[in-house]
ZATOR-683125 format. One record per atom (N, C-alpha, C): residue in three letters; x, y negated, z negated. Coordinates in steps of 0.1 Angstrom, whole numbers, plus 2048, in hexadecimal, padded with zeros to 3 digits. Example, Ala and Ser with C-alpha at 12.3 -4.5 7.8 and 13.67 -1.06 7.14 Angstrom:
! ZATOR-683125
ala8848397B2
ala87B82D7B2
ala8848217B2
ser8808167B9
ser88980B7B9
ser8818007B1
***
This chain:
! ZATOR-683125
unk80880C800
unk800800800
unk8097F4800
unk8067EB80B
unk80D7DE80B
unk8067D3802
unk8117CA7F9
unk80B7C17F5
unk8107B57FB
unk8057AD7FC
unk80C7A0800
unk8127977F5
unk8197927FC
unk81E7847F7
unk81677C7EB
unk80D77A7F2
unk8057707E9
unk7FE7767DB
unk7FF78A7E5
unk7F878A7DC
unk8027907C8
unk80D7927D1
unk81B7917C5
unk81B78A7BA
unk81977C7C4
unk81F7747B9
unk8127717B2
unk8057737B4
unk7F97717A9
unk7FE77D79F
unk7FE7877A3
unk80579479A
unk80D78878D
unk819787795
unk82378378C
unk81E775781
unk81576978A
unk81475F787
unk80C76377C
unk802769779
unk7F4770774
unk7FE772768
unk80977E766
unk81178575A
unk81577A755
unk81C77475D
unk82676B753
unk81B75C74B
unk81075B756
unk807750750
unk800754742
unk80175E743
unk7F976A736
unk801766729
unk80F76972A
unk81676C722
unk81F75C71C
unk81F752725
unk81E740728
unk81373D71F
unk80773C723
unk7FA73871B
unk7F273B713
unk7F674C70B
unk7F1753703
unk7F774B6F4
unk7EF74D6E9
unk7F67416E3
unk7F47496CF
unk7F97456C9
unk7F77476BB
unk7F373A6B3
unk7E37366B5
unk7E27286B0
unk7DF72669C
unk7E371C69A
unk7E671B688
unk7D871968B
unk7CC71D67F
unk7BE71A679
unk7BE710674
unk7B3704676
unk7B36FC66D
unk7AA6FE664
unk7B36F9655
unk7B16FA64A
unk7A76F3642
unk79D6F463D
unk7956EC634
unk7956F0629
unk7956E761B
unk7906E760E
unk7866E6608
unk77D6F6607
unk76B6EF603
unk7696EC5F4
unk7716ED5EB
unk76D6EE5DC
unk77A6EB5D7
unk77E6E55CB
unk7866E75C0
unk7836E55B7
unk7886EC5AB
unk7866EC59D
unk7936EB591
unk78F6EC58A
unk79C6E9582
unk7A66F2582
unk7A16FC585
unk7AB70C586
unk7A9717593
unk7A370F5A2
unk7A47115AA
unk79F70C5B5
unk79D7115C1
unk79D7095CE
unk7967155D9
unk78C70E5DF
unk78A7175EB
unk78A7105F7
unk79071B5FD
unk79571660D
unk78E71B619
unk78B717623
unk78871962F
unk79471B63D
unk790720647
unk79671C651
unk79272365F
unk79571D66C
unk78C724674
unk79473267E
unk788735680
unk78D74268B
unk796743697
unk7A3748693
unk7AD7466A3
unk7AB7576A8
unk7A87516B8
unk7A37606BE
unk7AC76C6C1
unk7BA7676BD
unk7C576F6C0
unk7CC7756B3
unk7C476F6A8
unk7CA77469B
unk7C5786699
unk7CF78A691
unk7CA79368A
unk7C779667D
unk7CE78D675
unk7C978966E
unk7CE77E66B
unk7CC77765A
unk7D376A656
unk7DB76E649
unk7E2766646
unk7EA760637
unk7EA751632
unk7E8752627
unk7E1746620
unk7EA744613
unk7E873D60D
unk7F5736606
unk7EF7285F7
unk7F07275ED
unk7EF71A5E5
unk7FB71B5DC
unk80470D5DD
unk80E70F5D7
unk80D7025D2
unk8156FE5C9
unk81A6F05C1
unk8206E75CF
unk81E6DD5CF
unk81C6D45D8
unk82C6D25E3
unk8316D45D8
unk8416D75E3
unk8476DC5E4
unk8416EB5E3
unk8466F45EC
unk8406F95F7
unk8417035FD
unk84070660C
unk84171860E
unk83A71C613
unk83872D612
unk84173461E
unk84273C619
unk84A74761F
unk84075062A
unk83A758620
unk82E75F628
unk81F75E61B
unk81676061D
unk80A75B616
unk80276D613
unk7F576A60C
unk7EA77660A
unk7E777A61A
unk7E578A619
unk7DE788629
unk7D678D627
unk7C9784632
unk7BD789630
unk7B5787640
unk7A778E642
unk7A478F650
unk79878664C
unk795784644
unk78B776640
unk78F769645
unk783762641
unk785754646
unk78A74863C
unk78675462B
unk780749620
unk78D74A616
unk78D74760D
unk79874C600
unk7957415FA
unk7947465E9
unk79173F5DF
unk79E7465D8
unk7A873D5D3
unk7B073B5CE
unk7AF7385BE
unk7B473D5B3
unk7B473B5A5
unk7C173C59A
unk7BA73958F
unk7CC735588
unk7D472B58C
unk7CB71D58E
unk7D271658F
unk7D070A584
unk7D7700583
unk7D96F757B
unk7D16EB57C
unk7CA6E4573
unk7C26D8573
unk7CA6CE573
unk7C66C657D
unk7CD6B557E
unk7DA6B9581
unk7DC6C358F
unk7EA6C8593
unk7E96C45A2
unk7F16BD5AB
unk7F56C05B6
unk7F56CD5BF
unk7F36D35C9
unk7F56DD5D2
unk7F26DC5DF
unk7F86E55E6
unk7F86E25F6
unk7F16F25FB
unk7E56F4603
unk7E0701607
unk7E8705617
unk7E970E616
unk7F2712623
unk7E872262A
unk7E771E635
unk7E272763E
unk7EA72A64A
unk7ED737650
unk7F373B65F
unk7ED748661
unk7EE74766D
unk7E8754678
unk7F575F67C
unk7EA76967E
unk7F477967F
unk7F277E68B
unk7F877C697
unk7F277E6A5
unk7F97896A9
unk7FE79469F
unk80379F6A4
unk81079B6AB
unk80B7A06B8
unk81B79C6C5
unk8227926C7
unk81578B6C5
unk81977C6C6
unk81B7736BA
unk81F7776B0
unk8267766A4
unk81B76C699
unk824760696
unk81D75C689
unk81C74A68F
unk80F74668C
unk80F73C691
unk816733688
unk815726689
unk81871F67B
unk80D71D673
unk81E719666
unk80E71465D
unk80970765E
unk7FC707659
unk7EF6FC659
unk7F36F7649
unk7F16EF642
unk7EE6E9634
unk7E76DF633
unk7E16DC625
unk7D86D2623
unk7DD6CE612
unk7E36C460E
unk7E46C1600
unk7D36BF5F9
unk7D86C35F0
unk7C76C35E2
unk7D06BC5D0
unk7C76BE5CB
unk7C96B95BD
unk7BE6BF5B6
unk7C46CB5AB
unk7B96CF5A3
unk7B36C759D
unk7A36BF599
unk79F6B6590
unk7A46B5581
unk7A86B0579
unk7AA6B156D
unk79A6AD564
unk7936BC564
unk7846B8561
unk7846B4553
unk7786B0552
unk7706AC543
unk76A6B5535
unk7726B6533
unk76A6C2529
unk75C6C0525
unk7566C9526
unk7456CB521
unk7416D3516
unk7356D0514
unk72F6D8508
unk73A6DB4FC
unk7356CF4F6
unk73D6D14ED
unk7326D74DB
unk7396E44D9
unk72E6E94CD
unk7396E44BE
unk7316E34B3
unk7356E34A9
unk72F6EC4A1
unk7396F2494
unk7336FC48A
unk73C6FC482
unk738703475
unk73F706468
unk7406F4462
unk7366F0462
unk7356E245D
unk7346E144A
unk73F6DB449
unk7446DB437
unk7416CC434
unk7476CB42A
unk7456B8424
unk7536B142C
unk75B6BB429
unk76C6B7433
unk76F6BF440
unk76A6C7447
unk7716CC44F
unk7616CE45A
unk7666D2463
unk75C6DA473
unk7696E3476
unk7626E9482
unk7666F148C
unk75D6ED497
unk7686E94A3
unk7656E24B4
unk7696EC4BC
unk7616EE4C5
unk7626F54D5
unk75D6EB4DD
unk7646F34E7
unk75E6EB4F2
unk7616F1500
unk7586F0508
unk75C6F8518
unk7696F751D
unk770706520
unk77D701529
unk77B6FD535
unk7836F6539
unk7846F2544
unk78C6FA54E
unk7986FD548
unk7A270D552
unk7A970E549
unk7AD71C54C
unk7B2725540
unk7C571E540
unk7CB71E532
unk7D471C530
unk7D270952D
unk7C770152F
unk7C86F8530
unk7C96ED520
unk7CC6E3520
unk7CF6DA514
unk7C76D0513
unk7C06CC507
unk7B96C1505
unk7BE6B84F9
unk7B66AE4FC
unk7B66A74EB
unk7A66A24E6
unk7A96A44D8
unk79C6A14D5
unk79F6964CA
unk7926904C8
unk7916854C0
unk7856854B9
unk7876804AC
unk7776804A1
unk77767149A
unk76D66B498
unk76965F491
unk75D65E491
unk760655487
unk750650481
unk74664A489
unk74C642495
unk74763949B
unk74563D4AD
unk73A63E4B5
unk7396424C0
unk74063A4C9
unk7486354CC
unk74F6304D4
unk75A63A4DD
unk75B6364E8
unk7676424F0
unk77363E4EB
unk77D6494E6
unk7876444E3
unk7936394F1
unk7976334E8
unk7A162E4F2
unk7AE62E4F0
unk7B36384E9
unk7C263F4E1
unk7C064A4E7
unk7CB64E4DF
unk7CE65D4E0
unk7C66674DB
unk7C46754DB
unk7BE67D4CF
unk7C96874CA
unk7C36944C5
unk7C869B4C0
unk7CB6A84CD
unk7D86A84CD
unk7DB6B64D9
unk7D86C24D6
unk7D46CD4DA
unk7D36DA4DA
unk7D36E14EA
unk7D46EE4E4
unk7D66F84F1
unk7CC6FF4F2
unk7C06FD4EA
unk7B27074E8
unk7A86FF4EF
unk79D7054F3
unk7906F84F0
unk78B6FA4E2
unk78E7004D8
unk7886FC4CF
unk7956F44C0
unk78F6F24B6
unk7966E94AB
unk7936ED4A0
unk7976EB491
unk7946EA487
unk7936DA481
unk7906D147F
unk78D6C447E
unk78B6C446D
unk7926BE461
unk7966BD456
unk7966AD454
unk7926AE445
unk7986A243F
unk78D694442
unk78169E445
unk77269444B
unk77068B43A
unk76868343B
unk75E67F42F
unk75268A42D
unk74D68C420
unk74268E423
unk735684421
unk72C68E429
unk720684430
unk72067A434
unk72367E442
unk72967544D
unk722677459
unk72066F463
unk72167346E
unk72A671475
unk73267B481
unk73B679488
unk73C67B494
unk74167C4A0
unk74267D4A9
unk74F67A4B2
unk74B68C4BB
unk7576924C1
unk75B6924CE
unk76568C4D3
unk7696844E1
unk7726914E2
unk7746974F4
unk7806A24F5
unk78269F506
unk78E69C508
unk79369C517
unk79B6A651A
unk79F6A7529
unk7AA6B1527
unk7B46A952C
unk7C56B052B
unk7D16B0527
unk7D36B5539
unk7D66AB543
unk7DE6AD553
unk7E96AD555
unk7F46AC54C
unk8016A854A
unk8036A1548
unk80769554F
unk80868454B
unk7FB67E548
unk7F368154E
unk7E767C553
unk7D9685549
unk7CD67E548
unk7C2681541
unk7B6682544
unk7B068C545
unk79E687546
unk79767F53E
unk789675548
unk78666F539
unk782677531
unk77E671528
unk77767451C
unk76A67951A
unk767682516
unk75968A516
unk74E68350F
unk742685510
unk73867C50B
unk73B6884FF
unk73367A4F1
unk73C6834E7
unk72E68A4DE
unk72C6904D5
unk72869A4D0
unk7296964BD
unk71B6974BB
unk7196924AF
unk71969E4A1
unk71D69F495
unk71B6A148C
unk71B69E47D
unk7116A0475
unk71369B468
unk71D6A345B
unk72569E457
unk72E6A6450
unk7246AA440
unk7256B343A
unk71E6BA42E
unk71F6B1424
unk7176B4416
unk71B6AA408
unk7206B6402
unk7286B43FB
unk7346BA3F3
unk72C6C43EA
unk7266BC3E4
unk71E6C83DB
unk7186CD3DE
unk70F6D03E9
unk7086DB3EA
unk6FD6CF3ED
unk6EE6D83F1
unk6E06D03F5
unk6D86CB3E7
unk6D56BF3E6
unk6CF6B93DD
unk6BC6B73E1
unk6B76BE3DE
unk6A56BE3DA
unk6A36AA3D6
unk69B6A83DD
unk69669D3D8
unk68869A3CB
unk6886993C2
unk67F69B3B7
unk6716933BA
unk6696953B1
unk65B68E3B4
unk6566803B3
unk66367A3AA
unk66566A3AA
unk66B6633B3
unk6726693BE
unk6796613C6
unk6726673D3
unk67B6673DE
unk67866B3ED
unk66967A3EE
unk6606773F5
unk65B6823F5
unk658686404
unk654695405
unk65369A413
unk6496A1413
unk6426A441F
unk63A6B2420
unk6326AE42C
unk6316BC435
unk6316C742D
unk63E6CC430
unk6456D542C
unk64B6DC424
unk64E6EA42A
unk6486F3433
unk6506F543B
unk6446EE444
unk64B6E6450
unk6436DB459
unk6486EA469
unk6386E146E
unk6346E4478
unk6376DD486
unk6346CF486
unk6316C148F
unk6376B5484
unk6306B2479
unk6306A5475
unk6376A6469
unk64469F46A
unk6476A3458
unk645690454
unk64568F448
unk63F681440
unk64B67C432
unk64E673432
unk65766C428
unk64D667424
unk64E666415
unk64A65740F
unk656653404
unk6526473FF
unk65A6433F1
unk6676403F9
unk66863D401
unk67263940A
unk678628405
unk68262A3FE
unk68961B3F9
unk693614402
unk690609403
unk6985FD408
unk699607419
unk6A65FE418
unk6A960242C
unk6B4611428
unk6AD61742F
unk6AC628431
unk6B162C437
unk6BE63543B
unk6C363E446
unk6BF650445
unk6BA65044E
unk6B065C44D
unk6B866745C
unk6BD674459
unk6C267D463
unk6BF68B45F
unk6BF690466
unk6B96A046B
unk6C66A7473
unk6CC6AF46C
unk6D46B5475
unk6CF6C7470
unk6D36D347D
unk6D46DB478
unk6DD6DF473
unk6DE6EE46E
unk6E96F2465
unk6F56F4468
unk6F96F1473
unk7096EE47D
unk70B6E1477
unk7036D4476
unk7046CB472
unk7056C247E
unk6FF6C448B
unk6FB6BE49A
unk6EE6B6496
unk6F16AB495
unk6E36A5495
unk6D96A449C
unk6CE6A649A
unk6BE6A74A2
unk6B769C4A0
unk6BA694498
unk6B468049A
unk6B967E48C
unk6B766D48E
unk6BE664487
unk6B3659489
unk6B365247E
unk6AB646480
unk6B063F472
unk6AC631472
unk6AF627468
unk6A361F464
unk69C61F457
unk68C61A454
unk69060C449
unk68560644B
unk68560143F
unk67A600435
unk67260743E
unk66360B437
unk66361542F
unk655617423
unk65861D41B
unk650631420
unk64D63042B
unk64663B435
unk64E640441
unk65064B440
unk65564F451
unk64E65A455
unk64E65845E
unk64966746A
unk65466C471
unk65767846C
unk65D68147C
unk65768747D
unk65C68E48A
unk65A692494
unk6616A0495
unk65C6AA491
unk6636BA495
unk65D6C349F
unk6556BC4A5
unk64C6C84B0
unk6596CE4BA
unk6616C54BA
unk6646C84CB
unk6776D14C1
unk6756D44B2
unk6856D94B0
unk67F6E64B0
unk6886F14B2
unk6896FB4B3
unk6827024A1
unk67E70E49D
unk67B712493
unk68971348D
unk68971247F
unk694718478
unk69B70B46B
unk6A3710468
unk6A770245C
unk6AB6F7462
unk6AA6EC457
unk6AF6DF458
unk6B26D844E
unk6BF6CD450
unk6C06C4444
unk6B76B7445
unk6BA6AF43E
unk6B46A543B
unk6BA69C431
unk6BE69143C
unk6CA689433
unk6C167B432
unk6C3673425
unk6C066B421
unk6C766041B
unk6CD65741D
unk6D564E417
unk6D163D418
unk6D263B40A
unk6CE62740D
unk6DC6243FF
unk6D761B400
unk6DD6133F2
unk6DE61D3E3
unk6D261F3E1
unk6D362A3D5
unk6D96343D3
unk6E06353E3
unk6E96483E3
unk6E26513F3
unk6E66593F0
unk6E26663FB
unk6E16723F5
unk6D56783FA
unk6D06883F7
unk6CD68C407
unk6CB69A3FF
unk6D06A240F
unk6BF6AE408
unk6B86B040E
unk6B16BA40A
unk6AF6C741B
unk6A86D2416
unk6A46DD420
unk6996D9426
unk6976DA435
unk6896DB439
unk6886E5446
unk67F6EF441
unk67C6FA448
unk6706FB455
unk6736FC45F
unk66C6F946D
unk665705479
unk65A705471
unk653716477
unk651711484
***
């Protein structure tokens, strides 16, 4: 069989244009999520891959070879809050070797700590938690009397939770916690109320002074004999307050429909002193 000329060099032109224009293209990369202790990544389909390798490293370095995977997606973890990094993606085209790599710089957020609980509430001391944010990570916390965000420093730890010492008793206080980015800080968490205990123990109010009832309450609980200007608080037995108010009248009304069943204090303080009595809430 004769070939022509022309028709040779399509032969030839056809191979070599194959092996000229055949290509191993890098995926471009997207960042759909970050968190304080990880990152998810995207990137798109190259039709010559076989698969991919993917890559998150501290911001100044640069990969060797990466995870392989035939997916598109990778969620990455164990990483650090309020850290620098760079995501790296390349294609695996078999014959046609390794494309380059693609990167996108990120910054883990240095989040806010949340939910913050309190317990084991004494006349001097608590115990604080509070949500981690990523594992291994550093906060500070702060306590005062006064609701203001702090604009100092607080106390460092390595936990989310604390032991907190050396309170007053019967107080109210409140608990500020950021986290610890290295140089750098999250703000400051909306903060979190508690009343610290009276030293002796709960004091019964007698039938000549403050009275209440009913006794265990349903909806409506009732003060009377209420002297001068009044600071009137409800916390439960964590010592988390459930309302606060300030009277000057010698009557109050609260309001328990809407607290959960179970015990309660009941703090009282004017000029003449503070008592603390039980009120039980079917």
């Amino acid at each position: 069989m004769k070939i022509s000329f022309y028709t040779a060099l399509f032969i030839v032109f056809g191979f070599v244009s194959n092996n000229i224009f055949a290509q191993c293209n890098t995926p471009t990369l997207s960042i759909l999520n970050t968190t304080g202790d990880s990152v998810y990544l995207s990137w798109t389909s190259v039709s010559s891959a076989v698969n991919y390798e993917y890559a998150v490293l501290p911001a100044a370095s640069s990969p060797s070879s990466g995870t392989i995977t035939t997916a598109l997606t990778a969620n990455v973890g164990g990483l650090t809050a309020g850290t620098p990094y760079k995501a790296w993606v390349r294609s695996n085209c078999g014959g046609l070797g390794y494309s380059a790599w693609g990167s996108l710089s990120f910054s883990t957020p240095c989040g806010i700590p949340a939910t913050i609980n309190i317990s084991n509430v004494a006349a001097d001391s608590a115990v604080i938690t509070w949500t981690s944010v990523s594992p291994g990570a550093t906060y500070q916390y702060f306590v005062d009397t006064v609701n203001t965000t702090p604009t100092g420093a607080g106390t460092v730890v390595a936990t989310n939770s604390a032991i907190v010492k050396g309170l007053l008793a019967a107080k109210t206080y409140y608990v500020f916690v950021r986290t610890v980015c290295g140089s750098a800080f999250s703000a400051w968490s909306a903060s979190q109320s508690f009343y610290s205990a009276f030293p002796t123990g709960i004091n019964t109010f007698t039938s000549n002074e403050v009275m209440l009832y009913p006794n265990p309450v349903k909806d409506k609980l009732y003060l009377q004999n209420l002297q001068g200007n009044t600071a009137i608080t409800i916390t439960n037995t964590l010592g988390v307050i459930q309302y606060r108010t300030t009277t000057s009248d010698k009557q109050q009304t609260i309001d328990f429909s809407a607290l959960t069943p179970g015990l309660y204090l009941l703090h009282i303080s004017n000029k003449e002193g503070s008592k603390t009595t039980k009120v039980q809430k079917q």
